[in-house]
C-alpha positions in Angstrom: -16.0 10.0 -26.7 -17.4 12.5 -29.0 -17.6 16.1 -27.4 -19.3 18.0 -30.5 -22.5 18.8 -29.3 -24.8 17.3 -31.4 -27.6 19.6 -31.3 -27.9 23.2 -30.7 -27.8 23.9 -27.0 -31.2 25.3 -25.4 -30.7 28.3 -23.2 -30.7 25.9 -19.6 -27.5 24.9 -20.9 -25.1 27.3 -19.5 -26.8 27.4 -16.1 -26.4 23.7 -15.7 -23.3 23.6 -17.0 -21.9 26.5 -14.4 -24.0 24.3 -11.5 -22.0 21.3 -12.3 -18.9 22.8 -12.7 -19.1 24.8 -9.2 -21.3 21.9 -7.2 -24.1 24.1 -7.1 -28.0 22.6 -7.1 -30.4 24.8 -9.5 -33.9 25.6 -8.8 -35.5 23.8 -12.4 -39.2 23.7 -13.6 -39.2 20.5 -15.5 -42.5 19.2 -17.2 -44.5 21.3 -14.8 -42.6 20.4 -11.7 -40.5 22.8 -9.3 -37.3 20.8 -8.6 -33.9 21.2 -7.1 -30.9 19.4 -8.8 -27.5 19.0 -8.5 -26.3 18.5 -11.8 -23.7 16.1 -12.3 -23.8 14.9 -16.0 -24.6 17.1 -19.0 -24.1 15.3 -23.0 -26.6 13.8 -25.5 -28.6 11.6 -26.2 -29.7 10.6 -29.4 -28.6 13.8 -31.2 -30.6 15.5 -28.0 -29.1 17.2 -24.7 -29.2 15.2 -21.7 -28.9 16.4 -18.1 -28.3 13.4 -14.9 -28.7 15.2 -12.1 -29.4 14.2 -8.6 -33.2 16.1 -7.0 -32.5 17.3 -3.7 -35.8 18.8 -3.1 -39.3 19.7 -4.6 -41.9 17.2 -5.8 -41.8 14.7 -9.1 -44.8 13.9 -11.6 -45.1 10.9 -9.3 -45.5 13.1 -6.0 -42.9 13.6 -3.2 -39.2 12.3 -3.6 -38.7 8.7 -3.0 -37.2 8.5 1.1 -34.3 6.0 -0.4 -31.9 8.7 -1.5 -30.2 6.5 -4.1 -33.8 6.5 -6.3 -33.8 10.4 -6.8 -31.5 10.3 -9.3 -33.2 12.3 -13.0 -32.4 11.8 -16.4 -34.0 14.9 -18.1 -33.7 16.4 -22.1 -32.2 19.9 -21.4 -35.1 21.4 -23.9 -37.0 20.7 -22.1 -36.2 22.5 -18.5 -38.6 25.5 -18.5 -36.9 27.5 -16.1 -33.6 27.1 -14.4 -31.4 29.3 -12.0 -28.9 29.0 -9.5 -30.2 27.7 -5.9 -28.9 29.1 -2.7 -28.6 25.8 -0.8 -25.9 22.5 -0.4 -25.2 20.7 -3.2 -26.2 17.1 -3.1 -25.5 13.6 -4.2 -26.0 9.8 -3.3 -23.0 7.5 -3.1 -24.3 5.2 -5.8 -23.5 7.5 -8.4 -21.5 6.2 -11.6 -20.5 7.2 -15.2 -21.7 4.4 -16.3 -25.3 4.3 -15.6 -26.2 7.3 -17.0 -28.4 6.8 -19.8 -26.0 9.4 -22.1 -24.1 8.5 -25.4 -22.2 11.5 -25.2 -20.5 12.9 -22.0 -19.7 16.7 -22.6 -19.6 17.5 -18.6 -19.5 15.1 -15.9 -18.9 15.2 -12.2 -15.7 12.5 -11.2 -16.8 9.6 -9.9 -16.6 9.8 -6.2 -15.0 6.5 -5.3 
């Protein structure tokens, strides 16, 4: 695994990366849309950073969140996070979470698996 960033890292960066590491969600404006995520995953993807995070609350282009908590999983480009701060709620997740399916060539900062 390769853990020299790739890119430079955008300014979201170091909030996400303090979420992850302390299970906190963030309050994120991503493409327009207010979210809240739990980070779990931060790396790169083609040369770009990546973020995996699971959405806990606040809409998606498509609308509400999906009811089946295992489908609010987001795979987002860090640059691309407008806005990002630390939330004052629970961190979340869904138990179908895996390394593996992540959608990253480079892990930099990940959550263990939880089985």
């Amino acid at each position: 695994m390769n853990l020299t960033p790739i890119s430079p890292r955008p300014p979201a960066w170091a909030v996400l990366a303090q979420a992850l590491s302390e299970h906190r969600p963030v309050r994120a404006r991503y493409r327009g849309v207010e979210r809240f995520l739990c980070p779990h995953l931060l790396g790169w993807k083609n040369g770009r950073p990546k973020l995996l995070a699971y959405q806990a609350g606040g809409a998606t282009s498509r609308g509400s969140l999906p009811r089946d908590t295992r489908q609010r999983w987001r795979s987002m480009f860090v640059d691309e996070i407008e806005t990002v701060t630390i939330a004052d709620r629970p961190w979340e997740t869904a138990d179908n979470y895996s390394l593996d399916t992540n959608n990253i060539d480079h892990i930099e900062l990940a959550v263990p698996e939880l089985n």
